[in-house]
VOGU-3710 file (C-alpha; in Angstrom, 3 decimals, decimal comma):
1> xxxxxxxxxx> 9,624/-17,400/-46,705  8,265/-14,728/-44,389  4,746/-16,304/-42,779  2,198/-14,101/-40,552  -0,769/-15,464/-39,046  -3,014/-13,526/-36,885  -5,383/-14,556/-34,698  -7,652/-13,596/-32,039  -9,900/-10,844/-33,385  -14,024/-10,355/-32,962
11> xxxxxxxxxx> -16,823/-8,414/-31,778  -16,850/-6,925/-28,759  -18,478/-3,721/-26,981  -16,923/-0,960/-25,607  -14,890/-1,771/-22,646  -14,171/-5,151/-22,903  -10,884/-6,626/-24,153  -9,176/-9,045/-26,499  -6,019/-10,693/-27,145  -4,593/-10,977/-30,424
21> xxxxxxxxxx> -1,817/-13,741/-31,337  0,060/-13,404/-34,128  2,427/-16,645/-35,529  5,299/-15,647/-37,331  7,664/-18,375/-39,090  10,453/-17,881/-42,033  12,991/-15,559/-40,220  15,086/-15,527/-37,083  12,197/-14,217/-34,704  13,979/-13,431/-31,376
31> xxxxxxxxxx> 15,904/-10,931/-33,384  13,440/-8,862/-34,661  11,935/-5,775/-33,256  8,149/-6,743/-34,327  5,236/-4,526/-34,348  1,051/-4,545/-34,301  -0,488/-2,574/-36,789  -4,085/-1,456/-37,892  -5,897/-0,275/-40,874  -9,188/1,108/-40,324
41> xxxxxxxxxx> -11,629/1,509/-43,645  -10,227/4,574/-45,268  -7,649/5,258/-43,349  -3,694/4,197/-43,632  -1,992/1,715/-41,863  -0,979/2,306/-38,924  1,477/1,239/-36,182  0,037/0,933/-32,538  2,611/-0,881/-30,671  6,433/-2,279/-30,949
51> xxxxxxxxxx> 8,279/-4,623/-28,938  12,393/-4,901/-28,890  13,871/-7,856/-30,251  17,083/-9,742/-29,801  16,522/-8,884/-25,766  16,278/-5,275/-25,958  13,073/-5,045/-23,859  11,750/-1,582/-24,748  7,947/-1,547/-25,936  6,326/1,687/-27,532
61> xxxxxxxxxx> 2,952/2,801/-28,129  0,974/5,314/-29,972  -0,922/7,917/-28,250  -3,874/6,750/-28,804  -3,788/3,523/-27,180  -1,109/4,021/-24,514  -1,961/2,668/-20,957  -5,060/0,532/-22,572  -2,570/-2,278/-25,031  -0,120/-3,910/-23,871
71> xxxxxxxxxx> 2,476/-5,582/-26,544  4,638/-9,300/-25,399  6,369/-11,952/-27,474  7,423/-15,614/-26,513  10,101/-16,217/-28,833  9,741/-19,659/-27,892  6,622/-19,807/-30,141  7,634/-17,326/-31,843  4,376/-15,568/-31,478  3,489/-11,696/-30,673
81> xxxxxxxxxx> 0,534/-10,527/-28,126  -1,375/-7,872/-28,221  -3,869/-7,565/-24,900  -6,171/-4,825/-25,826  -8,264/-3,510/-22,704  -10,726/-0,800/-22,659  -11,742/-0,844/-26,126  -13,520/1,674/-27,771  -15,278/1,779/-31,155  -12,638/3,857/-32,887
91> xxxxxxxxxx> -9,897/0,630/-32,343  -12,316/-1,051/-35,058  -9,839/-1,830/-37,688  -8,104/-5,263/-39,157  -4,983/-5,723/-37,110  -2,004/-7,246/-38,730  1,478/-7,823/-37,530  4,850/-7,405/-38,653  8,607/-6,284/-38,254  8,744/-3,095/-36,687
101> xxxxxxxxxx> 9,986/0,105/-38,716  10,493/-1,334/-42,009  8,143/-4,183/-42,747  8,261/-7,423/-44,562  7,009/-7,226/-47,915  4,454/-9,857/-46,639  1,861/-9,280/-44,642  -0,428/-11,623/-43,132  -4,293/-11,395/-43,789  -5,133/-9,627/-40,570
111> xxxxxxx> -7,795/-9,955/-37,670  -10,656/-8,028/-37,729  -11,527/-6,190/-34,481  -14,872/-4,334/-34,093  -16,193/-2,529/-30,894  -19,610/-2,232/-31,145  -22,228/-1,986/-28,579
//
């Protein structure tokens, strides 16, 4: 069984940074292309970064966070990062993580991010 578990989320104001961890357990990690995603209220999810798996070690990003997020994995503990620098108030959304592309039909519950000053 597919398990998520995020971590890492808060307040913060613009400018300053966080790291998100994200657990994952139930599947063969290393081989999976995983991805960060984000739902802000009343808007869709949304991917905002996606890391190779099974050694391919291509990240991507979406425009609007490119050069300020950086995406890692230790498959080790089977964990994802996501270091978020230079945060601005439109990043506020619950941040979730999952397999890139197509995900699992489980999701984790998300941490909530919120850049407020």
């Amino acid at each position: 069984q597919v398990q998520l578990v995020e971590s890492g989320g808060g307040l913060v104001q613009p400018g300053g940074s966080l790291r998100l961890s994200c657990a994952a357990s139930g599947y063969i990690f290393s081989a999976i292309a995983m991805a960060w995603y984000r739902q802000a209220p009343g808007s869709q999810r949304e991917s905002v970064a996606v890391i190779g798996g099974g050694g391919a070690g291509y990240t991507y990003y979406a425009d609007s966070v490119k050069g300020r997020f950086t995406i890692s994995r230790d498959n080790a503990k089977k964990t994802v990062y996501l270091q978020m620098t230079s945060l601005k108030p439109e990043d506020t959304a619950v941040y979730y993580c999952n397999r890139a592309q197509i995900p699992f039909n489980s999701w984790g519950q998300g941490t909530q991010v919120t850049v407020s000053s």
